[in-house]
FIMAR-554997 format. One line per 4 residues: number of its first residue (from 1); their letters; for each residue z, y, x of C-alpha. Coordinates in nm, 4 decimals. Example, Ala and Ser with C-alpha at 12.3 -4.5 7.8 and 13.67 -1.06 7.14 Angstrom:
BEGIN
1	AS	0.7800,-0.4500,1.2300 ~ 0.7140,-0.1060,1.3670 $
This chain:
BEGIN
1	XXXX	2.1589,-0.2217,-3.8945 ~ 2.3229,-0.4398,-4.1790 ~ 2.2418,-0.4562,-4.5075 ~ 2.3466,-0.1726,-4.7906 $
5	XXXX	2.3484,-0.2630,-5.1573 ~ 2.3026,0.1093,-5.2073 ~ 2.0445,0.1789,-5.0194 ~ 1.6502,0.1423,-5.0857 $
9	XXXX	1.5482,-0.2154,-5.0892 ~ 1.4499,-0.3507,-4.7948 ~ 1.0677,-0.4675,-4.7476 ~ 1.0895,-0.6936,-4.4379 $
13	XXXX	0.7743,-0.8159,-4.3965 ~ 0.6079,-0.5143,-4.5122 ~ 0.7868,-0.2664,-4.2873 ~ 0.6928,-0.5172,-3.9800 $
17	XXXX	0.3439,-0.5076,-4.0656 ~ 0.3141,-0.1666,-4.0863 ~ 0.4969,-0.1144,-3.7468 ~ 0.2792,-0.3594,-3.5756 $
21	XXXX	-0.0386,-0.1739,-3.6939 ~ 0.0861,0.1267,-3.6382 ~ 0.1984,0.0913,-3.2875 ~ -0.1518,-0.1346,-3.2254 $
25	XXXX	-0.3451,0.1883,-3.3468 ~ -0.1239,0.4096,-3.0917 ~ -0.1545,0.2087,-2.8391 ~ -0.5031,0.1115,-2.8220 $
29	XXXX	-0.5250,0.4929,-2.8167 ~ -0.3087,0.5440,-2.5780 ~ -0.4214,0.2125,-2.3140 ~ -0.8321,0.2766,-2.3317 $
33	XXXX	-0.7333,0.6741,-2.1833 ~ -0.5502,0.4618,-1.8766 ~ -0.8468,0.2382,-1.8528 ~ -1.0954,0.5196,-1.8292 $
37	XXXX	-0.8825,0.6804,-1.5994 ~ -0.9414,0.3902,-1.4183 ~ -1.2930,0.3535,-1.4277 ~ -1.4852,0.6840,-1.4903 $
41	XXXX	-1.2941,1.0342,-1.5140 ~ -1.2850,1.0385,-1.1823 ~ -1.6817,1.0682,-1.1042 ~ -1.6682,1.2457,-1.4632 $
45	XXXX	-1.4342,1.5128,-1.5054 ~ -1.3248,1.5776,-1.1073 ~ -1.7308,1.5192,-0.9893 ~ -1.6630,1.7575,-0.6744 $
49	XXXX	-1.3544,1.5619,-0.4951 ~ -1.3836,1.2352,-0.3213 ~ -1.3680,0.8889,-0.4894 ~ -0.9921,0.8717,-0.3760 $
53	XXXX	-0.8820,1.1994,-0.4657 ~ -1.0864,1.2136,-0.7924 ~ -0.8839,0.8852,-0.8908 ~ -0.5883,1.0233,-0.7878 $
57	XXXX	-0.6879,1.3200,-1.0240 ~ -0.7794,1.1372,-1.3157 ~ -0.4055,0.9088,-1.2643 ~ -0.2627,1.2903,-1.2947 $
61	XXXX	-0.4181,1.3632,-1.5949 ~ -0.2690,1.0091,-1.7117 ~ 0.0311,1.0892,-1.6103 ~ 0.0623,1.4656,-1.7887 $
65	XXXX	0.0670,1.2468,-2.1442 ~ 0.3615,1.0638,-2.0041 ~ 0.5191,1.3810,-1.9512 ~ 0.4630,1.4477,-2.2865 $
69	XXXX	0.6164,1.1735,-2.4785 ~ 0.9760,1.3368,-2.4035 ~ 0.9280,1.6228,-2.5934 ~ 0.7175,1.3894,-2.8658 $
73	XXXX	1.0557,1.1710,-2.8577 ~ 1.2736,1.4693,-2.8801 ~ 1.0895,1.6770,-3.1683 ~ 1.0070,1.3556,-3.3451 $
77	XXXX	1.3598,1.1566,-3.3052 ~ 1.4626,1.5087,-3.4567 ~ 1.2507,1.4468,-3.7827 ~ 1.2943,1.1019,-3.8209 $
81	XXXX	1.6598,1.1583,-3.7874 ~ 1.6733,1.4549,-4.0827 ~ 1.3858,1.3883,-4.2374 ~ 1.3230,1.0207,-4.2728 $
85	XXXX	1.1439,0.7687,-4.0177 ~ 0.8112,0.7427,-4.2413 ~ 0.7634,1.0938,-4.2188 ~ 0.7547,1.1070,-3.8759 $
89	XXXX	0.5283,0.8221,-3.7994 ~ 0.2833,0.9463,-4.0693 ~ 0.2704,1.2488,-3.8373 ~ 0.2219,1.0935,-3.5326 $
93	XXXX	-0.0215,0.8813,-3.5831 ~ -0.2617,1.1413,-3.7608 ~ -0.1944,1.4051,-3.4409 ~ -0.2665,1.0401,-3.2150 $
97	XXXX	-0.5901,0.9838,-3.3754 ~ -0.7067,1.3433,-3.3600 ~ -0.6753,1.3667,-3.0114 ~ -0.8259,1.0332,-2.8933 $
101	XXXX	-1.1394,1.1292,-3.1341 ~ -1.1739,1.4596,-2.9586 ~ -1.1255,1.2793,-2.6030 ~ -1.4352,1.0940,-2.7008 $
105	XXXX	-1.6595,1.4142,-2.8129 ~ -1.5136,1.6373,-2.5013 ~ -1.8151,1.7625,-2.2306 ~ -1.7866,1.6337,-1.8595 $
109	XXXX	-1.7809,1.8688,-1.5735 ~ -2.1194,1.8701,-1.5319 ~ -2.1658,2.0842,-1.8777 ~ -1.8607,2.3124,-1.8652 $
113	XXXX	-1.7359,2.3072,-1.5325 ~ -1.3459,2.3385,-1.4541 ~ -1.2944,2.3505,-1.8714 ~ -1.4048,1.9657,-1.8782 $
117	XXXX	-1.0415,1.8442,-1.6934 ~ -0.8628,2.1626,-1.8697 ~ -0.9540,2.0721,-2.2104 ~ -0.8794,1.6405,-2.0852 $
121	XXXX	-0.5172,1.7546,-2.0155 ~ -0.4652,1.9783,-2.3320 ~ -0.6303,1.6980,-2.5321 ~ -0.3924,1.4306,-2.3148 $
125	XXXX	-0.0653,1.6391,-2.3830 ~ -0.1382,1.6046,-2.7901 ~ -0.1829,1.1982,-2.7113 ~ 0.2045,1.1936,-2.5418 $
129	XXXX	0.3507,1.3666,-2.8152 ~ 0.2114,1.1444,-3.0394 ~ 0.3081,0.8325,-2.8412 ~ 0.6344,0.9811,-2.7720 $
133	XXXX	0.7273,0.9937,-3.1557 ~ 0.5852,0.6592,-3.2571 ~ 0.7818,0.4044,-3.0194 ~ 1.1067,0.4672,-3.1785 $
137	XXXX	1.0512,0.5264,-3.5600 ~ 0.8529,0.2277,-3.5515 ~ 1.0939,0.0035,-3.4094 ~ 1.3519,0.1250,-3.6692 $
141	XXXX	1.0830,0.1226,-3.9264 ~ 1.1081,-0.2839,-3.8774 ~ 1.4472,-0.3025,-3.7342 ~ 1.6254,-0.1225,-4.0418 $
145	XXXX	1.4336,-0.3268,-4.2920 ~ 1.4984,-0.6510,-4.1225 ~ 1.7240,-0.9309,-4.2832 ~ 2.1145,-0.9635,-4.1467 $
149	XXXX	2.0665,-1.0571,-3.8004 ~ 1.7478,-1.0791,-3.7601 ~ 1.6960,-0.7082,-3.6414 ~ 1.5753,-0.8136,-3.2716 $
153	XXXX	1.2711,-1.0222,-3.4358 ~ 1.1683,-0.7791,-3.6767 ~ 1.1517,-0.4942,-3.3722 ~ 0.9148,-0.7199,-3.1542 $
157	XXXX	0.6536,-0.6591,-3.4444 ~ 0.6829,-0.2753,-3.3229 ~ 0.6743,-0.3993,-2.9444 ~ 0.3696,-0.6378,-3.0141 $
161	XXXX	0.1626,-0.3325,-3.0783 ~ 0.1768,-0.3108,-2.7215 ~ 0.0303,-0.6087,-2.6155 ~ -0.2845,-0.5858,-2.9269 $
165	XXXX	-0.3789,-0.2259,-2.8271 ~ -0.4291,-0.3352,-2.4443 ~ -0.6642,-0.6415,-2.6101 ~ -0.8378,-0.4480,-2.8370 $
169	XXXX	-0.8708,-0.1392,-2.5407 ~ -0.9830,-0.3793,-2.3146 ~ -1.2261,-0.5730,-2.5606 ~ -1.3915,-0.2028,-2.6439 $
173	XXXX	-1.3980,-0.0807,-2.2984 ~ -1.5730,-0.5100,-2.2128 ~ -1.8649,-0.4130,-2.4663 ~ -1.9359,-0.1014,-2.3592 $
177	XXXX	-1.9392,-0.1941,-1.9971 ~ -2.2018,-0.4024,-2.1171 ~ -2.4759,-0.1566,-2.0901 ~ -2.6457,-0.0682,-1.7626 $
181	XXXX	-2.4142,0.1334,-1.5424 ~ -2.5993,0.4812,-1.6174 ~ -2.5636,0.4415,-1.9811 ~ -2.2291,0.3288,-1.9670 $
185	XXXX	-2.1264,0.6882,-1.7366 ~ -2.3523,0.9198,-1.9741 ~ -2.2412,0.8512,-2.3373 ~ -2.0892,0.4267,-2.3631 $
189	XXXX	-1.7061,0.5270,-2.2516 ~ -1.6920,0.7401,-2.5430 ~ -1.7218,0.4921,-2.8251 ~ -1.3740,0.3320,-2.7136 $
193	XXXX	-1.2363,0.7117,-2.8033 ~ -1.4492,0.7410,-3.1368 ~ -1.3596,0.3873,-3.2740 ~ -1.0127,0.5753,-3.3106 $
197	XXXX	-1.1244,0.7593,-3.6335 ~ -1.1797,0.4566,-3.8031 ~ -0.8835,0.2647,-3.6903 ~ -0.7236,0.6016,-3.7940 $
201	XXXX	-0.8009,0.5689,-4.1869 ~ -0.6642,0.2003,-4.1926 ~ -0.2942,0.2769,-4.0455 ~ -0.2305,0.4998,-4.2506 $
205	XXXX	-0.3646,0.3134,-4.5312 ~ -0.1010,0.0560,-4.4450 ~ 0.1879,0.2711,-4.3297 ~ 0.2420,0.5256,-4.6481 $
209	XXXX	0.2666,0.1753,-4.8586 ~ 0.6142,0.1089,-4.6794 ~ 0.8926,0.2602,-4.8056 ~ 1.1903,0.4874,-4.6573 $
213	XXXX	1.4447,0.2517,-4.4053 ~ 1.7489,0.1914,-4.6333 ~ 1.9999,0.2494,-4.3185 ~ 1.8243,0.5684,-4.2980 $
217	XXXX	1.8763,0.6608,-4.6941 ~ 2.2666,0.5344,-4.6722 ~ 2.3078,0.7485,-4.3632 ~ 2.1425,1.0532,-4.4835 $
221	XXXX	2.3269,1.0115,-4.8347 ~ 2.6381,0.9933,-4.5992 ~ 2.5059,1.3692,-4.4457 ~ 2.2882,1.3577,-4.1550 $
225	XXXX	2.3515,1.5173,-3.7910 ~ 2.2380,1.8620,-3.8032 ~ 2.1201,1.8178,-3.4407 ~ 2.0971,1.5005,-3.3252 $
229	XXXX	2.0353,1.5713,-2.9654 ~ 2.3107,1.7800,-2.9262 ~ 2.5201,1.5409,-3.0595 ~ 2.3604,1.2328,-2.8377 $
233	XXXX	2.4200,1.4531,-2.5614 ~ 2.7998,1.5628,-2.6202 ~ 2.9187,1.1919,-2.7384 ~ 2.6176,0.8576,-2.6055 $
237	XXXX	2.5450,1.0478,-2.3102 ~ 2.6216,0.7115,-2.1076 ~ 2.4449,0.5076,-2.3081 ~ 2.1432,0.7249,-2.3272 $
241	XXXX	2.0865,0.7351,-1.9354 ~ 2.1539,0.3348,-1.8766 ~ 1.8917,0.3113,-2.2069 ~ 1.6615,0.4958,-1.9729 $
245	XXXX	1.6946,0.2795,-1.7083 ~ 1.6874,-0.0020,-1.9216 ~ 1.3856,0.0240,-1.9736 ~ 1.1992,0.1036,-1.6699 $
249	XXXX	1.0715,-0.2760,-1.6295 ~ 0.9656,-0.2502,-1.9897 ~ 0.7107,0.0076,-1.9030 ~ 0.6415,0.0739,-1.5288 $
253	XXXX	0.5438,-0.3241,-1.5424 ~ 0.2161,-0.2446,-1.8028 ~ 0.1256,0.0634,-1.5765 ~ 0.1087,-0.1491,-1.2585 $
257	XXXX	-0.0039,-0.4638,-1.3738 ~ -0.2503,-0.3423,-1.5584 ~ -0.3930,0.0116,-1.5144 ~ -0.3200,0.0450,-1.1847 $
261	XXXX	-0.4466,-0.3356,-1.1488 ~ -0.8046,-0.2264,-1.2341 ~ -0.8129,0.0329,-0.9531 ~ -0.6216,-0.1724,-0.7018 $
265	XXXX	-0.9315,-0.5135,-0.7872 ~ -1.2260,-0.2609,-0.8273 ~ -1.1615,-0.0054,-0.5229 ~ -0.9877,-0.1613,-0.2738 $
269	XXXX	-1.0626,-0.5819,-0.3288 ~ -1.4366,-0.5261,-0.4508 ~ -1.4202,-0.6851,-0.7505 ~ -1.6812,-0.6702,-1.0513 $
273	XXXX	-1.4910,-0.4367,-1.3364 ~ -1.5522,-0.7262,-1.5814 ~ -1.4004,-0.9799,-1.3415 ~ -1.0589,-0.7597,-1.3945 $
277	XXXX	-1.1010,-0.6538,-1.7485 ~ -1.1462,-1.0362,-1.8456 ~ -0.8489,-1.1346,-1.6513 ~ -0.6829,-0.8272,-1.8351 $
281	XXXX	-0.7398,-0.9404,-2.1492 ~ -0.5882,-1.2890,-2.1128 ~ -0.2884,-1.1553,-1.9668 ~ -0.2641,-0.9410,-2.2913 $
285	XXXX	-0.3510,-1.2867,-2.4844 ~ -0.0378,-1.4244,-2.2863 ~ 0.2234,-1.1294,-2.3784 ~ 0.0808,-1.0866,-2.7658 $
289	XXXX	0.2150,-1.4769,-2.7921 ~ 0.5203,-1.4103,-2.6036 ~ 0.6312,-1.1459,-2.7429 ~ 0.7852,-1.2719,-3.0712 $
293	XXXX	0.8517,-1.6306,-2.9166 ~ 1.1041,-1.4005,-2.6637 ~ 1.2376,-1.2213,-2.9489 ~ 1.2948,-1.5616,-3.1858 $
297	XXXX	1.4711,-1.7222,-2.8449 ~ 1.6899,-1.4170,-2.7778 ~ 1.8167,-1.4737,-3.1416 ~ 1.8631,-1.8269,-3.1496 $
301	XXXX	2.1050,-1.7960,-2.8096 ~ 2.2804,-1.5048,-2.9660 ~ 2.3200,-1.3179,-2.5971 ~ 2.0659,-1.0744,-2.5564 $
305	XXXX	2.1944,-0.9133,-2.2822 ~ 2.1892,-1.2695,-2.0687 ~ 1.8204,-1.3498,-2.2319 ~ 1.7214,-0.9921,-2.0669 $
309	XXXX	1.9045,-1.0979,-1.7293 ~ 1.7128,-1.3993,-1.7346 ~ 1.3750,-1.2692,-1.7548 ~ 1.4207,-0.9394,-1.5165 $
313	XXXX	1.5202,-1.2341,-1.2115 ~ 1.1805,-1.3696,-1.3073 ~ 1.0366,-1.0756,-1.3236 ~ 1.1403,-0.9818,-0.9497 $
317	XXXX	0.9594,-1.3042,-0.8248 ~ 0.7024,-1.3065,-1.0224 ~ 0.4806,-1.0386,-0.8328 ~ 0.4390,-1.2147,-0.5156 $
321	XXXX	0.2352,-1.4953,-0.6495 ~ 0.1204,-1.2682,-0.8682 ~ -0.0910,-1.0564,-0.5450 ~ -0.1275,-1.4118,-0.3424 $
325	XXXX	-0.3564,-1.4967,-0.6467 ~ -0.5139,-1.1947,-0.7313 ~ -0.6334,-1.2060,-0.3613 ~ -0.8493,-1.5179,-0.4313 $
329	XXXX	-1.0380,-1.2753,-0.6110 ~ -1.1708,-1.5655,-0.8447 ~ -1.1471,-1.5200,-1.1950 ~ -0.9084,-1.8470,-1.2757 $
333	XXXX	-0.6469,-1.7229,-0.9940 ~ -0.6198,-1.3759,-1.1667 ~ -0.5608,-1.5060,-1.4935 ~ -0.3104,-1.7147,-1.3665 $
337	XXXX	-0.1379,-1.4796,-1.1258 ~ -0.1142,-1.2061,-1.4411 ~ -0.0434,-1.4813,-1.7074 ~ 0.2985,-1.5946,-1.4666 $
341	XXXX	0.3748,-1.2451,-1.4095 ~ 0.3998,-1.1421,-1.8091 ~ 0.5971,-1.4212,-1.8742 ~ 0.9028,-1.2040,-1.7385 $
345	XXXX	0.7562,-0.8255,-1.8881 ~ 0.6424,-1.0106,-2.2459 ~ 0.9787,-1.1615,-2.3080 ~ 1.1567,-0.8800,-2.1930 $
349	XXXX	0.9953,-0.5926,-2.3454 ~ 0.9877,-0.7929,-2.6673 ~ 1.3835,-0.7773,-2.6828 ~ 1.4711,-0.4302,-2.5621 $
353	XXXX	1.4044,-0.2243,-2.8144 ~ 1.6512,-0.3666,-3.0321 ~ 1.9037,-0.4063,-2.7535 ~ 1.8878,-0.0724,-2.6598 $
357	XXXX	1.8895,0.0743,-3.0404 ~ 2.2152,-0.1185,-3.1065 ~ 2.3515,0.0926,-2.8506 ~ 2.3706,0.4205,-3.1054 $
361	XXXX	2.4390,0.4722,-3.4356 ~ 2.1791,0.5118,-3.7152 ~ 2.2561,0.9020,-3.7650 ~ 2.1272,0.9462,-3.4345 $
365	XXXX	1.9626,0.6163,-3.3424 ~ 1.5806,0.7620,-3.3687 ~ 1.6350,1.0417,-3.1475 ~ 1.8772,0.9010,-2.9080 $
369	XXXX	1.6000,0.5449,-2.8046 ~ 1.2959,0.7789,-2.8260 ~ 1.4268,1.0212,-2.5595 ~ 1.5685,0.7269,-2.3402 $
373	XXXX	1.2140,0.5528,-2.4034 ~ 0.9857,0.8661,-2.3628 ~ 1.2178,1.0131,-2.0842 ~ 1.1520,0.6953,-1.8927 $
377	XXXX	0.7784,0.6504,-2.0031 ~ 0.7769,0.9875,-1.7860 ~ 0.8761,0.9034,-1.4659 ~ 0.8131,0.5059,-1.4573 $
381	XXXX	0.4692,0.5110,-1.6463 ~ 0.3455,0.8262,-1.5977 ~ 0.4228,0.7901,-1.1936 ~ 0.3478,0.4214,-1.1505 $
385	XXXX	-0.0168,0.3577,-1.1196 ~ 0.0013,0.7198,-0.8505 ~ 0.2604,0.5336,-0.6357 ~ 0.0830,0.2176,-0.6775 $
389	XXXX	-0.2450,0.3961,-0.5630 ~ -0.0999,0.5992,-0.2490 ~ 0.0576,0.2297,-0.1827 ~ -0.2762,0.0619,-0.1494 $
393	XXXX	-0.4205,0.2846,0.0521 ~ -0.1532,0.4005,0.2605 ~ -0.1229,-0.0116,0.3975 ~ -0.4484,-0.1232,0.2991 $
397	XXXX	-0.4901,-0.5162,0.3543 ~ -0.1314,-0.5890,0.2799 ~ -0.0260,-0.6296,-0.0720 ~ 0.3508,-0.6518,-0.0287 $
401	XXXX	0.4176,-0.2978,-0.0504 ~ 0.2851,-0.2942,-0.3947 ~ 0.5060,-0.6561,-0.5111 ~ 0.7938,-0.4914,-0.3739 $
405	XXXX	0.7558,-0.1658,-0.5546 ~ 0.7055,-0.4211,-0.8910 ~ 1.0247,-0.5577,-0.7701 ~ 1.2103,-0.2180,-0.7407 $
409	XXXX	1.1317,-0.1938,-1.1214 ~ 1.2883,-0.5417,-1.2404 ~ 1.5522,-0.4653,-1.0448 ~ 1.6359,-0.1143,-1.1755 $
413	XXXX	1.6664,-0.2024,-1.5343 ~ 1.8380,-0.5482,-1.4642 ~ 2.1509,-0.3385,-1.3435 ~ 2.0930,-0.0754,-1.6136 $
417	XXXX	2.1090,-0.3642,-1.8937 ~ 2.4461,-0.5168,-1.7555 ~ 2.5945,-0.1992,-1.7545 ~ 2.4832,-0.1077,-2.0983 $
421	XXXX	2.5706,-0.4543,-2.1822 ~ 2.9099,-0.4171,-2.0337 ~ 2.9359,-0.0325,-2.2292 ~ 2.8836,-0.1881,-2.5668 $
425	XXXX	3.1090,-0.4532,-2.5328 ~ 3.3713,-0.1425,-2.4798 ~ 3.2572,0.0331,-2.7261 ~ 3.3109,-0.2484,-3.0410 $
429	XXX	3.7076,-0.3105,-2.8662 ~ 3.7690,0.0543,-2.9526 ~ 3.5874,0.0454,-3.2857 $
């Protein structure tokens, strides 16, 4: 991702804005489905099954968009590798929007029946595809505009989208719950989903001013792969699997410590839904700051792959006091106990992206991170808050099961980024 006098100028600042929107717009999308999930399709659109296998349910339906995001990372990496990344966001966030505004206008079981949960999943699908084609364009949106060397910064705008979604998700979801409980079931967890229409008309307002990524526009003047997934596959088929793994902190982390955190406080400790969503949204306070101070550090020690090392070890502590706090149960110990544990998944997530991207070569480089990514999103996201739920009540009373299951997940992508580490260092002595 260096610089190419004969490419399109670059637009640094704009091209980070625009991912950062972007991605917040996705996102927020994407985060207030999990926190319904969470808090009413189970009584809502599974009415019939009991509380625990309705929330079970309404965690599948979650999971079905992660599921999704493959094939959005695959069909979309596709574009954005032919057809330029703008095009492809443009796309995805329109088909994002779309779906999220239906979401809020859909019936419940109660009016249609079995169609309510059919027509959730259909709708959910269309939100994974979208998600699943926005991660990596817009972290190469940023990335490929950045200045020399300063890639890794200018991809944390893309990964800070992550962090301002869950705070604006959790700030809609905090107003609405303000209404009386009745009011809030019947018609106040739509709004969250309608908002969407309007946040809608403002990224793209932003994102069509940015132009084309000049890597892209040297590399497609160069002739671009005629099918970049076969050719991922046939020669960065390492890469792509330890990319995958990479990343499985990155993402099962948000999934447990947050979505999963609202059912775990709520059900099973008794906690008020605003005592959790509060604590939430400080946590997301924490990792919105973090996230470009991680990035700025990991450039200034010019060893990414030690900075990433660094914070998964933290990251496999840090859920222990993490669950010791949140059993206080006061607000001021969960705050705390989910402010130390984002530390580690903040900083962390903030430098991947560009870590993993440097991994492949532009040609290929949008399809080959959005189907590690997505691929991952699957099975770490899309399964996480499930396990975390069967966990809970399987040994209800006893929170360690749960910390070392957030364990398992630092500890999977720390050996996943030494060995990629270790695979790139290969790959520059043969080139």
């Amino acid at each position: 991702m260096s610089p190419t006098p004969d490419a399109a100028p670059r637009q640094p600042a704009r091209a980070a804005i625009a991912a950062f929107v972007g991605t917040t717009i996705e996102w927020y999308d994407f985060f207030i489905y999990g926190t319904a999930a969470a808090l009413v399709f189970g009584p809502l659109f599974f009415a019939e099954a009991t509380p625990f296998v309705a929330t079970l349910a309404a965690f599948g339906t979650f999971a079905v968009g992660f599921l999704a995001r493959p094939l959005g990372g695959l069909v979309f990496g596709h574009v954005g590798d032919r057809l330029g990344r703008k095009k492809a966001l443009v796309v995805t966030l329109v088909m994002m929007g779309l779906a999220t505004t239906g979401i809020g206008l859909l019936p419940t079981y109660a009016s249609i029946g079995i169609w309510a949960p059919i027509a959730l999943v259909c709708l959910r699908i269309l939100q994974g595809i979208a998600v699943g084609g926005e991660w990596g364009g817009a972290v190469l949106l940023a990335a490929e505009h950045a200045p020399t060397g300063r890639a890794t910064f200018f991809a944390s705008f893309a990964q800070l989208g992550s962090p301002a979604g869950q705070i604006l998700s959790l700030l809609a979801f905090r107003l609405a719950g303000l209404m009386d409980k009745e009011s809030f079931l019947a018609w106040g967890w739509r709004l969250p989903f309608l908002v969407s229409v309007v946040l809608l008309f403002v990224g793209l307002f932003i994102r069509l001013g940015v132009g084309e990524s000049p890597d892209f526009e040297k590399s497609r003047a160069a002739g671009p792969a005629p099918a970049p997934i076969r050719e991922v596959l046939a020669t960065a088929l390492t890469p792509l699997v330890l990319a995958a793994g990479a990343n499985t902190f990155a993402i099962g982390s948000v999934y447990l410590f947050n979505t999963f955190m609202i059912t775990y406080t709520t059900q099973y400790l008794g906690l008020p839904r605003a005592t959790i969503l509060d604590a939430l949204l400080v946590a997301a306070c924490v990792q919105l700051v973090m996230t470009p101070v991680g990035a700025r550090i990991a450039e200034l020690i010019r060893n990414e792959r030690l900075f990433l090392q660094g914070t998964l070890i933290w990251a496999m502590l840090a859920p222990y006091p993490l669950f010791l706090l949140v059993d206080l149960g006061s607000v001021p110990a969960l705050m705390l106990g989910l402010a130390l544990n984002v530390v580690g998944s903040a900083t962390f997530y903030a430098v991947i992206a560009g870590y993993v991207a440097g991994a492949f070569p532009t040609r290929v480089r949008y399809t080959a991170i959005s189907v590690a990514y997505q691929v991952c999103g699957a099975v770490a996201g899309g399964l996480t808050p499930i396990i975390g739920t069967i966990l809970a009540e399987r040994f209800q009373g006893h929170w360690w099961p749960i910390a070392v299951f957030g364990t398992t997940l630092a500890a999977i992508s720390f050996v996943c980024v030494t060995a990629l580490g270790r695979h790139r260092a290969r790959a520059a002595v043969r080139a």
